[in-house]
C-alpha positions in Angstrom: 176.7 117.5 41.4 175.9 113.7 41.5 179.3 112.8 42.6 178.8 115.1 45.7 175.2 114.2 46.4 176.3 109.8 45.9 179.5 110.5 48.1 176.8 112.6 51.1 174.9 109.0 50.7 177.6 107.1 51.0 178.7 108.3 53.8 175.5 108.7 55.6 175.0 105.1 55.0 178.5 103.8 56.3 178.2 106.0 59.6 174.6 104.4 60.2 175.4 100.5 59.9 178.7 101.7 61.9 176.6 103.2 64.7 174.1 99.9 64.6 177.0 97.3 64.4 178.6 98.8 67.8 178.2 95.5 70.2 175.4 96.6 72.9 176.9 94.8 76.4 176.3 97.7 78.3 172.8 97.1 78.3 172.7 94.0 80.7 169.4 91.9 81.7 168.5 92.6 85.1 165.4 90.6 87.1 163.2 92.1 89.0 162.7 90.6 92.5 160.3 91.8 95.2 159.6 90.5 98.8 155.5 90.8 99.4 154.9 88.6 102.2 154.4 91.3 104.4 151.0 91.9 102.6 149.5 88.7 103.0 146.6 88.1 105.0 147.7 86.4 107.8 144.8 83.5 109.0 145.2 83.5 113.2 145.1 79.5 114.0 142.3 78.0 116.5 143.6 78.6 119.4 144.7 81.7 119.1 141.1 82.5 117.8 139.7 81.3 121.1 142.0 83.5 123.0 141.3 86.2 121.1 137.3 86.0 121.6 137.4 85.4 125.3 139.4 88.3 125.6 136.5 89.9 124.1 133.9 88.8 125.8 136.0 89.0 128.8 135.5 93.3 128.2 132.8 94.5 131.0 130.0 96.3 128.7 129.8 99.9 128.2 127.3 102.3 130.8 125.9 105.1 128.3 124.9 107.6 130.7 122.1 110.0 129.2 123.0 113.8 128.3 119.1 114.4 127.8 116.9 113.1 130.1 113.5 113.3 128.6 111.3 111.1 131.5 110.3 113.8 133.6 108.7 115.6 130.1 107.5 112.3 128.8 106.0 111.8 131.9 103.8 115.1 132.3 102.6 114.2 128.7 101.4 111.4 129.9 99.8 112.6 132.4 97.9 115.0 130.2 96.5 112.6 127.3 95.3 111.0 129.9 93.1 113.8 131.6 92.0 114.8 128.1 90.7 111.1 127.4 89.3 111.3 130.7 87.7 114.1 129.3 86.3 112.6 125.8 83.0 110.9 125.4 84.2 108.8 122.5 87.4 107.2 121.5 88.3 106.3 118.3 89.3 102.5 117.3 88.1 100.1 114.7 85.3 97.8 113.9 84.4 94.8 111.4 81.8 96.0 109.0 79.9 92.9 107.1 77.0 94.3 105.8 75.8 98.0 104.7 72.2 98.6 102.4 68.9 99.3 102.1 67.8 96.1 102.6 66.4 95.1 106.5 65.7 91.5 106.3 69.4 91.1 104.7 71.1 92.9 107.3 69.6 90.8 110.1 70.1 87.8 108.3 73.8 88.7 108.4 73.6 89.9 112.4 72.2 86.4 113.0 74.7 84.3 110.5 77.7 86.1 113.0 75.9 85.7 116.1 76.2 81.9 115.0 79.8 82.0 114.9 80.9 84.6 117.6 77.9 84.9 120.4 80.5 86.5 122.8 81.0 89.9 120.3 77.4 91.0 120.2 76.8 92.1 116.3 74.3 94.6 116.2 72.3 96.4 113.8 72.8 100.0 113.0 69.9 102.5 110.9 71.1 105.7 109.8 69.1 106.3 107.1 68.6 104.7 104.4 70.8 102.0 104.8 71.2 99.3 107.6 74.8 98.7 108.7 76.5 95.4 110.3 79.3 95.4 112.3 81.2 93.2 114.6 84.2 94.2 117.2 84.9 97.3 118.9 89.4 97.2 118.4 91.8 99.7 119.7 93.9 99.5 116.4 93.4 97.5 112.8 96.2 95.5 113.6 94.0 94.1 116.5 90.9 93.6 114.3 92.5 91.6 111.4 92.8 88.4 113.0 88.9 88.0 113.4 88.5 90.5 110.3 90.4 87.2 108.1 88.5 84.4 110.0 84.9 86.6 108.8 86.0 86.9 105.4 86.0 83.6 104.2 82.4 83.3 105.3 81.3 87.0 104.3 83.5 88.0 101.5 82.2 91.7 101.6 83.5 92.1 105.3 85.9 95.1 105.8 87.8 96.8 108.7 86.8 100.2 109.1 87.1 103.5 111.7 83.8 103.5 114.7 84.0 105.8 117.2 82.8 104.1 121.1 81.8 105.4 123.9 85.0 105.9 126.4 84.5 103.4 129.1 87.0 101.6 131.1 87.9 98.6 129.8 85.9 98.7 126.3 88.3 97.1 124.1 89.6 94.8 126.9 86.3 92.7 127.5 86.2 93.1 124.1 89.0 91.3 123.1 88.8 89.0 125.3 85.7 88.1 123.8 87.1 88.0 120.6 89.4 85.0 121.4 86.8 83.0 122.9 84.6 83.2 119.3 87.5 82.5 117.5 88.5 79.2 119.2 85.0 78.3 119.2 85.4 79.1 115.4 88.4 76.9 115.2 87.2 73.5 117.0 83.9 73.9 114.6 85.8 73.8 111.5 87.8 70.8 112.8 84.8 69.1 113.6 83.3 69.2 110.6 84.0 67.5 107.5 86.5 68.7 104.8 85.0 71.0 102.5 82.0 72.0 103.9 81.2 76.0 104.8 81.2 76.8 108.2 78.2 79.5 107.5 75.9 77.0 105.5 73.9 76.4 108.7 
């Protein structure tokens, strides 16, 4: 029983270093070699650059001719927001409010403290009761109103740009913004007169 089992061993062992010990030349070293120039990016030189863009600009540009002509409908839309303005007593824009209270002496105090500074704009009193409301600047939009809304706050720190409704006259906003530039470069060449540091509204 151990004879057989040592011989099986044996032999196992002898065919195993017999298989390992066979020489391996078939198995020969081969290097890998691949051409991948054609991927490069390829950098076009100066000249061939300025060809290339005066070709380009040589190119006639492209007429888009409409599908959907909308003119003749934008037109007649037109035509109709303007007869229903025509129409309206008011329109709506945008105006500077400085003051608003109970108090009468402070809200003139305020009118005439802005009439100082922008004669042109008429500031005016309003009374719906109880309070007393200031307000400068009749705009079409706030975007308009900003630039003398920011020149008033530095003075009048409570100021604010706020909806009005005016009466729907020809040219309202028009005079008044022309108006409205005249006070502010008036504004302007007051400030540069004066000495650094001191408040335009301490008058």
């Amino acid at each position: 029983m151990h004879k057989t089992t040592f011989l099986l061993l044996l032999l196992f062992m002898t065919t195993t270093t017999n298989v390992d010990s066979k020489p391996r030349s078939k198995f020969k070293k081969r290097t890998y070699t691949e051409d991948l120039s054609a991927h490069r990016i390829k950098f076009t030189l100066p000249h061939a650059e300025s060809k290339t863009r005066q070709k380009y600009k040589a190119k006639k540009p492209l007429s888009i001719t409409p599908i959907h002509d909308i003119t003749k409908q934008l037109h007649d839309l037109l035509v109709d927001l303007k007869a229903y303005y025509a129409m309206t007593d008011t329109v709506q824009g945008y105006t500077i409010q400085v003051y608003t209270g109970g108090s009468r002496d402070l809200a003139f105090k305020a009118k005439n403290r802005l009439y100082t500074h922008y004669p042109t704009s008429k500031p005016e009193v309003q009374y719906n009761q109880p309070n007393f409301t200031v307000r400068i600047g009749k705009f079409l939009d706030r975007l308009e109103a900003y630039k003398l809304y920011a020149a008033i706050k530095r003075m009048m720190p409570n100021a604010i740009i706020r909806p009005a409704y005016f009466p729907n006259e020809p040219g309202i906003f028009d005079a008044e913004r022309s108006a409205q530039v005249q006070d502010t470069t008036k504004l302007t060449t007051e400030q540069e007169d004066q000495p650094h540091g001191q408040d335009t509204a301490d008058e």
